[in-house]
Every structure is written in structure tokens, then in C-alpha cells.
C-alpha positions as a printed Julia matrix, in Angstrom:
112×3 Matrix{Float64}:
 -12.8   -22.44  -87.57
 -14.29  -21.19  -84.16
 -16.25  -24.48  -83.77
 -12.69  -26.73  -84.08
 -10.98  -24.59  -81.13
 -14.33  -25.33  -79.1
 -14.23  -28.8   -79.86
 -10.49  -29.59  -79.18
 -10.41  -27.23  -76.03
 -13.99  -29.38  -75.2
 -11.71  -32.32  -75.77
  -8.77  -31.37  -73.79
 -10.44  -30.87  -70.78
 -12.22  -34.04  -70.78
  -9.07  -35.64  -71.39
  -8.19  -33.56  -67.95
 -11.36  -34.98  -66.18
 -10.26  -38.1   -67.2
  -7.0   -38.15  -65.8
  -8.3   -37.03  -62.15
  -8.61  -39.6   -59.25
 -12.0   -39.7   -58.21
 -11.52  -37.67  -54.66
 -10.14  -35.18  -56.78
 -13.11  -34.98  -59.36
 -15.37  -34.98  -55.75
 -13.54  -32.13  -54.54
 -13.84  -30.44  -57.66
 -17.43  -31.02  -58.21
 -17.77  -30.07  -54.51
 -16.18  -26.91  -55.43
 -18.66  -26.07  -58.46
 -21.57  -26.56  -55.87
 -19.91  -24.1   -53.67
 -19.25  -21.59  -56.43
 -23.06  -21.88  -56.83
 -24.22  -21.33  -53.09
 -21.84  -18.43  -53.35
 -23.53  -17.1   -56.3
 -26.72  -17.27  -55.12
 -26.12  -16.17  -51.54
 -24.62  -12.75  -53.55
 -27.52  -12.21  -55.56
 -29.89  -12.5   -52.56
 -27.95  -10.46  -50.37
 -28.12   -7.52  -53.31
 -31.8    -8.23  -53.57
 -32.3    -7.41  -49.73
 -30.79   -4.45  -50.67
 -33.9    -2.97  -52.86
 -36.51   -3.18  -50.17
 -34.49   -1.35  -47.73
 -33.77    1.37  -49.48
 -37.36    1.59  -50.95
 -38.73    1.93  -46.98
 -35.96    4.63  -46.43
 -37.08    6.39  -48.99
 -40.45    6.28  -48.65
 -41.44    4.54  -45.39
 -45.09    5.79  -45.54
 -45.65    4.07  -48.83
 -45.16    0.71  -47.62
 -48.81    0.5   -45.91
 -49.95    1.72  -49.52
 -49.56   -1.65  -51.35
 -52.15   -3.83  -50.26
 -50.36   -6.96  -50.53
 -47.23   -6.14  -48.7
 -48.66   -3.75  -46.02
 -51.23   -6.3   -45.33
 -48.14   -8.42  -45.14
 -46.36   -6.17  -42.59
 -49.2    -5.57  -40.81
 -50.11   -9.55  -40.46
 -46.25  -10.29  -38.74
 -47.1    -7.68  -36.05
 -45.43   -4.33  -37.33
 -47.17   -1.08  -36.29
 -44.42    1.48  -36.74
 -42.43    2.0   -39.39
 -39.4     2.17  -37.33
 -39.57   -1.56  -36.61
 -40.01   -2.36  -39.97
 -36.42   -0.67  -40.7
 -35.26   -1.76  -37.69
 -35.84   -5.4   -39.09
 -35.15   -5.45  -42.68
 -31.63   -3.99  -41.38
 -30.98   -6.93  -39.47
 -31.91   -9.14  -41.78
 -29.7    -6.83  -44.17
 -26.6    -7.18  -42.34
 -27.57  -10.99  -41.45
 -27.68  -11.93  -45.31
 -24.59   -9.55  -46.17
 -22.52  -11.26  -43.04
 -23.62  -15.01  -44.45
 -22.85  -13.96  -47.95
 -19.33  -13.1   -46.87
 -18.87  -16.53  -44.92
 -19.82  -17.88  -48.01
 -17.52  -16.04  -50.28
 -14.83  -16.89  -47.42
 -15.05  -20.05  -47.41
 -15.08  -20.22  -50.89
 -11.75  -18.52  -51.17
 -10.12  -20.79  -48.66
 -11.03  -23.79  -50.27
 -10.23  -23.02  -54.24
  -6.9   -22.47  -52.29
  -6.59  -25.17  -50.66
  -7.9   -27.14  -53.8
């Protein structure tokens, strides 16, 4: 029984798509690209987020790992206050283009 409803609600909205003019389908396809950018931005913007908080924690361990301190110490970083100092721009850079993203998204579903 659950399969039918899938297949006629599959069928009903190809029946839709078919009755679209083509800028339309572009603008909605357009929009599904969007929706992905905006997903994506998101998720990196909360994975910026981890690092951060693990160097506030506990700066000192960052020179521990050998791969990222040799890392931090390769780009030119010597105190640990730089190293916050950076990750929180590129924190609030990320967060700030996520929300561009996320506004831009909402203005053009509307306008859709």
C-alpha cells in the first residue's frame, strides 16, 4: 500500500515538472543548487567551530600533534595568541558567508 502512494505522489509531481516552462524548471533547478551551497556552507561553518574551541580549551596542546603543530608552525605561527586570533577570523568570516548564503537563499525561494 505504501509503495502505490510513493508511486502516484512520484507521478504527480512529474506530471508538475512537466507542466513548467523551461525558465521556470531553470529557476527551480537553480534553486536546488542553491539549497545545496547553503547546506554545505552550514555544515562548514559548524565544522570551524570544533577547532576553535579545541585551541581555547587547550591551546598548549595544539603544538602536541605532530601533524597539525608542524602545520601551524610551517604558516608562520609562534604564539598561540595568533593562532586564536586567526581561526576567529576565519570563524566569523565562514559564519558571515554562511549567512549571505542562507540570505540569499531566503530571498530568492521568495521571490520564486
Amino acid at each position: 500500500m505504501k509503495d502505490m502512494t510513493q508511486i502516484a505522489l512520484f507521478n504527480l509531481l512529474f506530471s508538475l515538472w512537466q507542466h513548467l516552462t523551461y525558465p521556470r524548471r531553470l529557476q527551480l533547478t537553480l534553486l536546488k543548487g542553491l539549497m545545496l551551497v547553503s547546506a554545505v556552507a552550514e555544515v562548514v561553518s559548524l565544522a570551524v567551530v570544533l577547532p576553535f574551541i579545541g585551541i581555547l580549551v587547550s591551546p598548549n596542546r595544539v603544538f602536541s600533534y605532530p601533524i597539525f603543530g608542524d602545520v601551524v608552525l610551517a604558516w608562520g605561527f609562534t604564539s598561540l595568541n595568533q593562532l586564536v586570533l586567526t581561526l576567529a577570523a576565519i570563524l566569523a568570516t565562514v559564519a558571515l558567508i554562511a549567512g549571505a548564503i542562507r540570505i540569499l537563499l531566503l530571498w530568492v525561494s521568495s521571490r520564486l
